[in-house]
N, C-alpha and C positions, 0 to 999 in steps of 0.2 A: 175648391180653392177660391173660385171666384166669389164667395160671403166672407172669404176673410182677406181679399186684398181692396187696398185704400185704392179706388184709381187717382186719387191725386197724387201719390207716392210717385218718385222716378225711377223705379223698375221696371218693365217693361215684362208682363205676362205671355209666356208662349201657354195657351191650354189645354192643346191636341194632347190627346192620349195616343199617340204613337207607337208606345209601345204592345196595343192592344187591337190597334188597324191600323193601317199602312197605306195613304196614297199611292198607288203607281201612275193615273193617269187620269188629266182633266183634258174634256169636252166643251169650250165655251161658246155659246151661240150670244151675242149680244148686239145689241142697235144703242148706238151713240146718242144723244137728242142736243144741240146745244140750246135749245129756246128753254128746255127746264134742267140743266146740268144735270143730266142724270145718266148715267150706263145702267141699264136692264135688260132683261135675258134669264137664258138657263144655262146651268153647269150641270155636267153628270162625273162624278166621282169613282172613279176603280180604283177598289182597295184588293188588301192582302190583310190576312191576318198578323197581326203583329209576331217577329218573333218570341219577344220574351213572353207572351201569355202560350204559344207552342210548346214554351220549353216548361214551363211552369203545371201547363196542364198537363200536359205526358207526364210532368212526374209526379201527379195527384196533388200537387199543393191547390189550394182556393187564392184564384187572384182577388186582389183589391180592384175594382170596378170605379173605384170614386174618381175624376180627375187628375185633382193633384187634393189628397188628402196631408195636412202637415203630420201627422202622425205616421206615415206610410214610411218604412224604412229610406230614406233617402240611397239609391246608388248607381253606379255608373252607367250610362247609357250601355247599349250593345256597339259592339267595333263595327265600323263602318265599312271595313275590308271585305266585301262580300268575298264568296270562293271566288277562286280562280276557273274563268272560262272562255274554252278557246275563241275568240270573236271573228267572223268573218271578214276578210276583206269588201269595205266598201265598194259597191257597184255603183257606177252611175243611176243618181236616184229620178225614179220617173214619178212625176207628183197624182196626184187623186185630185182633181185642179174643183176647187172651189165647194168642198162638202156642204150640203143646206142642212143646216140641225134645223128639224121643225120643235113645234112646240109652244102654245099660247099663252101668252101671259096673262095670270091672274088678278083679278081686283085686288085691290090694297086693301088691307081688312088693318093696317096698323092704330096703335092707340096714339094719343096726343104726343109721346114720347119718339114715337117713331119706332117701337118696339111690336114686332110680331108674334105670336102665339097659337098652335092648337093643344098645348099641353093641358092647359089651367082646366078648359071646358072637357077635355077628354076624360082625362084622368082623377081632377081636382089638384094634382101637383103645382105648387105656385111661385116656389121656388129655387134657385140654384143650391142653394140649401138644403131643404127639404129631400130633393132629390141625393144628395152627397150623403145624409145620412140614413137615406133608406139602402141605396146601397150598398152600402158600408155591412151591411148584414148580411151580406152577399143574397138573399134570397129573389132579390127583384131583377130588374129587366137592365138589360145591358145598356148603359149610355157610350154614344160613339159621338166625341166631344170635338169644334172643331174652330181655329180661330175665325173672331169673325168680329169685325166692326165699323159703327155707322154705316148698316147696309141695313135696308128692309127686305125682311125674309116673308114671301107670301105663300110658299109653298114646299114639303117636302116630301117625297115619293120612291117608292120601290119603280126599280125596272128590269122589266121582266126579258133580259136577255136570249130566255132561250124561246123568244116569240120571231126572233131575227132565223128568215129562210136562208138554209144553208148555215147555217151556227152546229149544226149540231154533229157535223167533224170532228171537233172539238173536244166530244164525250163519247164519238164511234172508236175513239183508238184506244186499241188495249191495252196502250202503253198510256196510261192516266200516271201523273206524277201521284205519288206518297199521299201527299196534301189534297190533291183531288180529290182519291178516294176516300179521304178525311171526310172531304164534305159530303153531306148527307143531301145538301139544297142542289141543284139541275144549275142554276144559273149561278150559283157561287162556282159551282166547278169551272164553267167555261168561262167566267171570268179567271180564275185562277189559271186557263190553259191559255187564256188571250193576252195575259199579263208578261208570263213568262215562255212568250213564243224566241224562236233566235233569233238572232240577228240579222240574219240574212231575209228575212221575213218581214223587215220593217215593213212596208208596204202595206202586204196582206193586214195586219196589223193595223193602220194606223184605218184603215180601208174598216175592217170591222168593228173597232173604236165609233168610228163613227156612224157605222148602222145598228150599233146598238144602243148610240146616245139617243136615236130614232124613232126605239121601240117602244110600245103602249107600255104605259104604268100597271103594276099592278098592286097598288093600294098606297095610301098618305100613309104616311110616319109622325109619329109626334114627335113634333122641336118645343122647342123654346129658345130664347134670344136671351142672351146678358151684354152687360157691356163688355165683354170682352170676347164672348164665344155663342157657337151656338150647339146647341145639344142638343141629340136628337134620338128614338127611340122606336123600338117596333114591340107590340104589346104582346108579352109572352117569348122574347126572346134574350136569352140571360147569357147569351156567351158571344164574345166576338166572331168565333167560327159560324155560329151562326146568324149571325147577323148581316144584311141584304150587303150583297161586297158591289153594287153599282146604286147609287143615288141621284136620281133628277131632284135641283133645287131651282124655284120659280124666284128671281129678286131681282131689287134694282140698286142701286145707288144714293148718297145724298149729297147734294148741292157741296156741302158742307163736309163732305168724308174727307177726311184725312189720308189717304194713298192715294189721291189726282189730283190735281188740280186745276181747275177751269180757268183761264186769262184769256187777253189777248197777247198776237204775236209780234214783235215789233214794225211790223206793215200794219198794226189795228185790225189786223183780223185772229175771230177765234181760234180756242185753240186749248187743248185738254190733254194732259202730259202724267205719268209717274215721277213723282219728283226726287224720290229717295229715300219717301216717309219713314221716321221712326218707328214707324209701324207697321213697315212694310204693304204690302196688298191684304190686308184682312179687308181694308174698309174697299176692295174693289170685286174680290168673290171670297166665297168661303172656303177655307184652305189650310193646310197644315203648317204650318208658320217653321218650327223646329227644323234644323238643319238635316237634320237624321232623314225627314221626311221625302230624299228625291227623288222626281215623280218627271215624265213627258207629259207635254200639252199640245193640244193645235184648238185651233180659234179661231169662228167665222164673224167677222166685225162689219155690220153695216149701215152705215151712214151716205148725208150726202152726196151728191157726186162732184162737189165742189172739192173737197178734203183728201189727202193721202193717209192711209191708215200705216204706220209703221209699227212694229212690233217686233220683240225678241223670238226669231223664226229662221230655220235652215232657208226656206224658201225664198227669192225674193218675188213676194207675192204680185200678181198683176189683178186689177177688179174686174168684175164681171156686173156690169149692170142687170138688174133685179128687175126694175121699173122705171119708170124714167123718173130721173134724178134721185135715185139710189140706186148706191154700187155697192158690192161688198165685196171683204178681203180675206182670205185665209191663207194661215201661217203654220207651222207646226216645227216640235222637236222631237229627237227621238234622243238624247243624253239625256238622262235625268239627271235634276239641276233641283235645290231648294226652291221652293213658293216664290220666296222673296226675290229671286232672280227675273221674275217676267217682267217686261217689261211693254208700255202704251206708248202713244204718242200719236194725235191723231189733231189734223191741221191743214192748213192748206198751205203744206211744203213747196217747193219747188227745187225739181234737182240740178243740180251744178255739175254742168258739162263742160270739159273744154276740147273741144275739135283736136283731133291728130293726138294729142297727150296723153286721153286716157286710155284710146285703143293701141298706144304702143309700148304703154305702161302692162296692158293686161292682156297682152301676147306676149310678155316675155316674165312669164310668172315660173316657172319650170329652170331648177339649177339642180346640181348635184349636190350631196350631202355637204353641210359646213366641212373645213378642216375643222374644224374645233369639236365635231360630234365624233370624228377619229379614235377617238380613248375609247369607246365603247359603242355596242351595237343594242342597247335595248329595245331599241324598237322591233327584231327580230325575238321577242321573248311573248310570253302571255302578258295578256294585260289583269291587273289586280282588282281592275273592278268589274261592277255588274254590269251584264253583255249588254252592248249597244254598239250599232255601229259605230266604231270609233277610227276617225280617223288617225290616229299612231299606228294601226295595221293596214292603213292602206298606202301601198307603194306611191300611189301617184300623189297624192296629200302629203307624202313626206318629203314630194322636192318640191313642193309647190311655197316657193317665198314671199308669192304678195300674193293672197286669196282676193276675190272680186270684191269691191266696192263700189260703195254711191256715197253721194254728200248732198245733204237735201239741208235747205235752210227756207226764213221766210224771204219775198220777192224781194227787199230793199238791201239783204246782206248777200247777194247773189256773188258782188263783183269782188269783194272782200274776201270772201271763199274762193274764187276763182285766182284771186292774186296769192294766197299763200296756200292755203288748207288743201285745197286738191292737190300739189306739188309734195306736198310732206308725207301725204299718207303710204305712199309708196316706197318711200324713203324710210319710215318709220318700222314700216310689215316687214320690210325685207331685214332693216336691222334688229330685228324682234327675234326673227328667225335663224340670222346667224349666230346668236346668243344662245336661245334654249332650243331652238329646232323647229318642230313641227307644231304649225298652227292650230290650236285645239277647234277651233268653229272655222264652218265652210265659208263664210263671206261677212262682209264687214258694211252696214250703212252707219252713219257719220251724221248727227243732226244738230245742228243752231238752234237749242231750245231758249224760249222766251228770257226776258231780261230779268223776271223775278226769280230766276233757278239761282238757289241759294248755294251752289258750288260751280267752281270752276270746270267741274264733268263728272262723268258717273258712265260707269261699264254696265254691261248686262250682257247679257247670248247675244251675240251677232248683231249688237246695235250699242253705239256711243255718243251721251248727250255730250257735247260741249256750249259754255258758255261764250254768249258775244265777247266776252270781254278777252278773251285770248286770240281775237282775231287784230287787234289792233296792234302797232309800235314794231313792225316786223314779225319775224318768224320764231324768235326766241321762246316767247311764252305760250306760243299756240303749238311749237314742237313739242315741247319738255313735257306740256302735259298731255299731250296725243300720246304720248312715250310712257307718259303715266296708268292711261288708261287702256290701252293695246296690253302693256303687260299684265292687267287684270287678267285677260283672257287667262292666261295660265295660275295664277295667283290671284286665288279669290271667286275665279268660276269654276275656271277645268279645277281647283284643288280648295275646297273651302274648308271653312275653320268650323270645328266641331262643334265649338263653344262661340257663340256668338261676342263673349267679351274678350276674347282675343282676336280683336280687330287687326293687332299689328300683322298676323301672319299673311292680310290681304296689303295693308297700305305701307308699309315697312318694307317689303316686299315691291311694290310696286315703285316708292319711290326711290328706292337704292337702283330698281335698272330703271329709273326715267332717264339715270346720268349715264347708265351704261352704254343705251339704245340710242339717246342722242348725237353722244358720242359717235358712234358707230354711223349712225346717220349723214353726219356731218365730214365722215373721213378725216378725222382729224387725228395729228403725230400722238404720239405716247409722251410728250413735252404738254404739247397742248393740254392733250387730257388730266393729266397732274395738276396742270397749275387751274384749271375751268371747275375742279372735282373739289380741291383744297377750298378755294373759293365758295363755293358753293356748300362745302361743307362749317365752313366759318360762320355762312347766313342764316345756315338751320342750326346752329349752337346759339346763336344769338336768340334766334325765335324760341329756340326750348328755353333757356333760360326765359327768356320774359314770360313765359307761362309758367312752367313751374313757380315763379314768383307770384305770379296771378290767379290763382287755381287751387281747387281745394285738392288736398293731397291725395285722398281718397279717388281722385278721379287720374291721376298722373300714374298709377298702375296700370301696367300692360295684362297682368294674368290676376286681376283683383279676387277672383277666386280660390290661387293656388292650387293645391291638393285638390280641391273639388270640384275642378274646372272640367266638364263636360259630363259632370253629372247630372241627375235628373229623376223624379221622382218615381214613385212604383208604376205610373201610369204612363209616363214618356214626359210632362209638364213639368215646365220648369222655367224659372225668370233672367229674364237679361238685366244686368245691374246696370245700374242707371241707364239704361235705354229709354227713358225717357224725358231726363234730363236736357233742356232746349239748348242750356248755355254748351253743353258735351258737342254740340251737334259742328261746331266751329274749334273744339279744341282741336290739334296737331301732333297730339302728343304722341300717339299712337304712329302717328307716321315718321313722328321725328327719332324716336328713343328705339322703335325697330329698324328704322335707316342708318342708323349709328351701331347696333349692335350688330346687322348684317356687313357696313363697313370693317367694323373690330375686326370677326371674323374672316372676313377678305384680306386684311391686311396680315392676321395672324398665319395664314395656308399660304398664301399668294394667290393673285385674282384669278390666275387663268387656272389652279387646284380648284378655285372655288365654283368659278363655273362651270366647270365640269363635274361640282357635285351638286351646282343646281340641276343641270342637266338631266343627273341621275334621278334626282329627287323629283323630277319631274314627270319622268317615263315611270316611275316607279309607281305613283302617287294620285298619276292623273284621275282624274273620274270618281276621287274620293274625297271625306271628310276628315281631317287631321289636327291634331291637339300640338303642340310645341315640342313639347320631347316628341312626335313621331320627326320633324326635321333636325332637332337638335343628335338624336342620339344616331339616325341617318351618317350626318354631317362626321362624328364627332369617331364612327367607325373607319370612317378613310382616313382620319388620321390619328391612329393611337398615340402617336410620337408627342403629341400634344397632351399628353394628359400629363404626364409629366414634370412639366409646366404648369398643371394646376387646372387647365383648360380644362373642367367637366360639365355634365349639364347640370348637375349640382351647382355649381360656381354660375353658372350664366342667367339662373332662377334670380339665385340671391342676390347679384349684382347689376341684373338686368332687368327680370321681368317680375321680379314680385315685390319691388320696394319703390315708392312714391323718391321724386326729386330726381339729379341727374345722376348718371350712372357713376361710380366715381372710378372706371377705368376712361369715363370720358373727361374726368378734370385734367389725366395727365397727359392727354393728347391734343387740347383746344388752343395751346402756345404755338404749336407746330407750324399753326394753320398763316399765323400772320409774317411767316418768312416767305411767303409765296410773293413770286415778284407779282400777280397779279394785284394783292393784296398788298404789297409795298407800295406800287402806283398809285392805288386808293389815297393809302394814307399821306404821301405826298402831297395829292391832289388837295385832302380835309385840311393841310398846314395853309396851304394855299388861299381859301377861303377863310379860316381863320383871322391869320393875319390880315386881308384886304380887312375881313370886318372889321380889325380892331382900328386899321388905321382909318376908317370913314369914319368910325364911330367916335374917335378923335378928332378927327376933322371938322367935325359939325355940319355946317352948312356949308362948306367950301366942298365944291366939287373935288371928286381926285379921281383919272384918267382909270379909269379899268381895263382901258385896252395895252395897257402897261405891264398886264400880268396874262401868261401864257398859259390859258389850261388843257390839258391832255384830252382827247376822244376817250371816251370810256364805252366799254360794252355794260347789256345792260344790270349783268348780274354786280359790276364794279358801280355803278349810275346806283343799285339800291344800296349798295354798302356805305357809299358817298353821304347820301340822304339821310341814311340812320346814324351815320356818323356826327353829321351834321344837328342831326336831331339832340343831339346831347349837349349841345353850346348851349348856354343859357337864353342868348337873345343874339339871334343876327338884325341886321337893321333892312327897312326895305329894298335898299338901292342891291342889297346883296340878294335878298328875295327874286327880285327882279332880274340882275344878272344871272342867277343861277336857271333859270326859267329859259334864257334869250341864248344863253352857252350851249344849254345841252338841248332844246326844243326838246321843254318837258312835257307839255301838252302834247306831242306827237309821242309819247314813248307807252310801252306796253302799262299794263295795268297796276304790275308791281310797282314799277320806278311810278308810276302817276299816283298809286296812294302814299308812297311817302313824300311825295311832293305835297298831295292833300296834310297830309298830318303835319307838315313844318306851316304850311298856310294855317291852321289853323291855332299852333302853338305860338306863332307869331304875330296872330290875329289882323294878318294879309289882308286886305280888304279888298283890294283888285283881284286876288284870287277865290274870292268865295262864289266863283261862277265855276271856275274847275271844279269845285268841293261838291255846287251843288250837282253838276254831271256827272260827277263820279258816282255819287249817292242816287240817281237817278238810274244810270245808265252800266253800273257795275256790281249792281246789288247782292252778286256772289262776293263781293272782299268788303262793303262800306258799312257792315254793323256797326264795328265798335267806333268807326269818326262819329256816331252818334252819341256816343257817349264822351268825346274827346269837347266837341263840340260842349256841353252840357258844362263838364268839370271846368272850364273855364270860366264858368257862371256872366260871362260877356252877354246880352241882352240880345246885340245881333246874331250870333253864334247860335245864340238857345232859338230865334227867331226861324233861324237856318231852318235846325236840325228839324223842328214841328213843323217847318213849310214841305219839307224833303219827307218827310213821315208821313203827312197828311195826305200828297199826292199819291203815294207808293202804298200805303198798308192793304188797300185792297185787294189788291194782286202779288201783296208780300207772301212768302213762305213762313208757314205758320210759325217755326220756330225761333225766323229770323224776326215776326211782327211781337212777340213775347218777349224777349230779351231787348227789342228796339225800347219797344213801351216801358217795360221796367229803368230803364235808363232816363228815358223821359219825363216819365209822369213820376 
């Protein structure tokens, strides 16, 4: 695959052959460095044979070996529904405190490219190519293919598991699974019985994992690197079954990889983050990128003793100093979760405590079941996925409504977390909870990542970035999207999307219950809620239209695959469409067009049918990978009475998710919205300003009294409606600039209402304001791309002066995708 993909194309290459081995479980030993940005270290890799070369070989066919060959029958992955198996109730887990993977690093032997190699000199094999068509004949040696980018690879090796004392339990029981006795190799089996131990066993387990990431090598493997993957091979071994099911690989990092990113934090101290690459972690270890692929980890990280290592881990890690002035940190999971879920973050944090609130917060975590989980008891049923301790079968995890937290920011935003952030997060869990129920992860840390994080937050296992920029103008913008990212936990981690381009099933999803959770958070009547919902749904019909207007159509699809969406070729590889695309990485549409269509849906059952068949859909579904019709057809069983009506999943494809532009069952519902008295106030309010401007504008140079005109407190979702309203007047004049500023103390208000106060400053070409414009652009860098371009289109000399001054300080520490699309606007 990889000789006939363009990497400048915007598709986005998964390579793993998946369907042919199987991560179960990564071992990561790594040291941080910041004087050369680099993370280095060893991974060791437990696989499984894949199923579909299982079921292909039992019945004598010859698999395809190649990658991703275009010729290979393209078809659907395998279901993600492992069997059903009884899982234990979680115990209280006693940790294995601080594992040391030993293991020395090797010289760098890379060439000027940065590209590693012992294929070329081994074998004489030179290419990605070469190899695709030697395969293809099936007669040569098995490639085990795996993503991997901007990393240098200096070493790859067998390990020889059954040299670990005491392992060999493992292969004394005469009870060997099926597939044990398959294997013919000593250490493939006990990996195979190390993989699939119960659950009750985590421990023992994670315990063994790591004394055999330990054990001596016994013998190199040949790789090769591409730009996209790395392949790797054992000489004389032509089948996945037998090929080495534990791999140590020796690498490090680059300066310049694309899954971290090295900055300072806004104290001016370092600081090295996952930022949410397009690319997930290939460019941070080698790994199976593919959703299919879910796998546990635990990871010993050590650096300074200056730095706090944070990471996506049940544990909450404490360091153990090594030497003086190095600690290190280890973390682990035991849900298997995709690649792209781990998550870094490694700085020198500091946590946010507040005396008496948080220990009375997190002694009263313990409630009885919601009424609202009354309709049904699934959590008394098997769980659907594969065995891991799961907390949905454990009692005490299902009354537990605020799991423990921390909030860790840099030193200067301590007091600003402490005034809103740590008050909400309690407030948030427990209405998360009364909604869908039970918490899928044991604990929650909370992090203030740097000013260049190109989003407003981003979820992961048991850790949530948010951006500065939600800490400012009250509580409004720092809840909603705490609300945002909390419900990830269930949508989008505990249950991801098969098909990576169906995004909306995570953010669609998340943002229809940011309104719900908030909601619930804030105790507010069922009056309230109507008219804050209506509102709110007015702003995001406004915002899809102006993208749909904006945007190539081909990207305004929710299922742009259709029919063929979680497909995947004979090997498991298969490409994410436009995942690569920089300008995609800011579009909404995905969040707006499945917030709208799970609204529909809400309003067609009634809210409180409908959450309680999220409810369902969630004890059903947890701990798996899911395509559209598994919720659609879900949904669509509880209520037949609807089909009637026309409501099928047939009808919600065509009308929803498989056609660019806006839904057109949402044309007939977007009038509704501006009857809302919240939304009547608004537009009172825009008459209001209107006419003052006309009559200054008339006036001239004669003053006229503005304290003469009376205007209303607005909240702040009414304050952006105001704004954009306002935005569509051809020309207000300063003085009304300037009132509007002095009325509502714009410079104090959250982020949102501050960029559209930036965007009328610059459509009006304010010049007392282009001190806001530039702080916003400095200091908000998750929402101020496109005022780069507003800026620009105005072809104003000072403006264009702005926008390069605000560019030139910031690109270094920009996020790659936001410094591409800046620069294209620019230059």
């Amino acid at each position: 695959m990889e000789s006939q993909l363009d990497p400048m194309k915007d598709d986005l290459p998964l390579m793993a052959n998946t369907n042919y081995m199987l991560v179960r479980h990564y071992v990561l030993d790594l040291d941080v460095d910041f004087k050369s940005k680099v993370i280095q270290g060893i991974i060791v890799l437990f696989f499984e044979t894949g199923s579909h070369y299982l079921k292909t070989s039992s019945s004598g066919k010859e698999c395809c070996q190649s990658q991703f060959d275009e010729t290979c029958k393209v078809k659907p992955c395998e279901p993600c529904y492992m069997p059903m198996t009884t899982v234990s109730a979680c115990s209280p887990k006693l940790e294995y405190n601080d594992f040391a993977v030993c293991g020395k690093g090797e010289e760098d032997t890379s060439d000027k490219n940065g590209n590693h190699s012992n294929e070329a000199q081994a074998s004489g094999i030179s290419s990605s190519k070469d190899i695709c068509d030697i395969q293809n004949h099936g007669n040569e040696d098995f490639l085990l293919v795996l993503d991997c980018c901007d990393l240098s690879v200096l070493k790859v090796e067998e390990v020889d598991v059954a040299a670990v004392s005491g392992i060999e339990k493992f292969t004394r029981s005469a009870q060997l699974t099926d597939v044990s006795k398959e294997l013919e190799n000593l250490s493939n089996q006990i990996v195979h019985e190390l993989v699939t131990l119960p659950a009750d066993r985590w421990k023992e387990q994670l315990y063994y994992f790591t004394r055999c990431s330990q054990a001596p090598g016994c013998g190199e493997l040949l790789f090769t690197t591409g730009t996209w993957s790395l392949e790797i091979r054992k000489s004389g071994v032509q089948t996945p079954t037998d090929f080495p099911h534990a791999i140590r690989i020796w690498y490090k990092t680059k300066p310049e990889g694309r899954s971290v990113t090295w900055t300072t934090d806004q104290s001016g101290r370092p600081c090295v983050y996952t930022m949410g690459s397009p690319i997930n972690n290939r460019a941070l270890f080698p790994c199976q990128e593919p959703p299919i692929a879910l796998s546990t980890w635990q990871a010993s990280v050590r650096t300074a003793a200056d730095f706090v290592v944070l990471m996506s881990g049940e544990n909450s890690a404490e360091p153990v100093q090594l030497q003086e002035g190095i600690m290190s940190w280890y973390y682990y999971v035991t849900m298997p979760m995709p690649a792209s879920t781990f998550t870094i973050a490694v700085g020198c944090w500091q946590e946010v405590k507040q005396q008496g609130f948080t220990a009375a917060i997190q002694t009263n975590t313990k409630f009885s079941l919601p009424s609202s989980q009354a309709d049904f008891r699934w959590h008394e049923e098997i769980c659907g996925h594969v065995e891991y301790p799961c907390r949905f079968q454990d009692p005490a995890a299902r009354l537990e409504a605020v799991i423990p937290y921390r909030v860790f920011t840099p030193h200067c935003l301590m007091e600003c977390c402490e005034e809103y952030l740590l008050q909400l997060i309690p407030q948030c869990l427990s209405a998360a909870y009364t909604t869908l129920g039970t918490h899928p992860f044991s604990r929650l840390d909370v992090l203030i990542v740097p000013s260049n994080f190109s989003s407003l937050g981003m979820a992961s296992p048991h850790i949530i970035f948010l951006s500065q920029s939600v800490l400012s103008g009250g509580s409004q913008l720092c809840g909603t999207r705490l609300c945002h990212e909390i419900a990830h936990a269930w949508f989008g981690l505990a249950i991801g999307a098969r098909d990576w381009t169906e995004e909306w099933l995570s953010e669609g999803f998340a943002t229809f219950l940011e309104d719900v959770f908030w909601a619930k958070a804030q105790q507010l009547s069922h009056d309230e809620v109507k008219g804050l919902q209506e509102l709110k749904a007015l702003l995001r019909w406004r915002r899809l239209r102006d993208e749909v207007q904006n945007s190539e159509e081909e990207l305004q699809v929710l299922r742009p695959k259709k029919e063929s969406t979680g497909e995947t070729s004979e090997s498991g590889a298969s490409i994410v469409k436009h995942g690569l695309k920089a300008e995609k990485v800011f579009m909404q549409v995905h969040y707006l067009k499945g917030y709208f269509l799970l609204r529909s849906l809400a309003r067609t059952i009634g809210e409180a049918s409908y959450l309680s068949s999220l409810r369902k859909f969630v004890h059903k579904f947890h701990g798996q990978l899911v395509l559209s019709q598994d919720f659609l057809c879900m949904l669509l069983e509880d209520i037949p009475e609807q089909k009637e009506s026309g409501l099928t999943a047939e009808s919600i494809f065509q009308n929803w998710l498989d056609t660019s532009g806006i839904p057109k069952p949402l044309l007939e519902e977007r009038e509704t919205w501006k009857e809302s008295r919240l939304v009547q106030q608004v537009s009172g309010e825009v008459t209001k300003w209107i006419r003052t401007n006309q009559m200054m504008r008339k006036s001239g140079k004669k003053k006229r009294r503005l304290d003469e005109v009376v205007f209303q407190k607005l909240l702040p979702d009414q304050l952006v409606l105001l704004l954009e309203s306002l935005l569509e007047v051809k020309t207000l004049c300063p003085r009304i600039l300037q009132c509007l500023e002095k009325t509502y103390h714009l410079r104090e208000q959250d982020a949102e209402v501050r960029h559209r106060w930036c965007e009328l400053i610059v459509k009006h070409k304010y010049v007392p304001g282009y001190e806001d414009v530039e702080k916003f652009l400095r200091e908000d860098q998750a929402m101020g791309v496109y005022l780069y371009g507003e800026l620009m289109v105005n072809e104003d000399v000072k403006q264009q002066e702005l926008a390069h001054k605000c560019f030139a300080a910031a690109r270094e520490h920009m996020d790659a995708s936001s410094a591409k699309v800046v620069a294209e606007m620019l230059f």
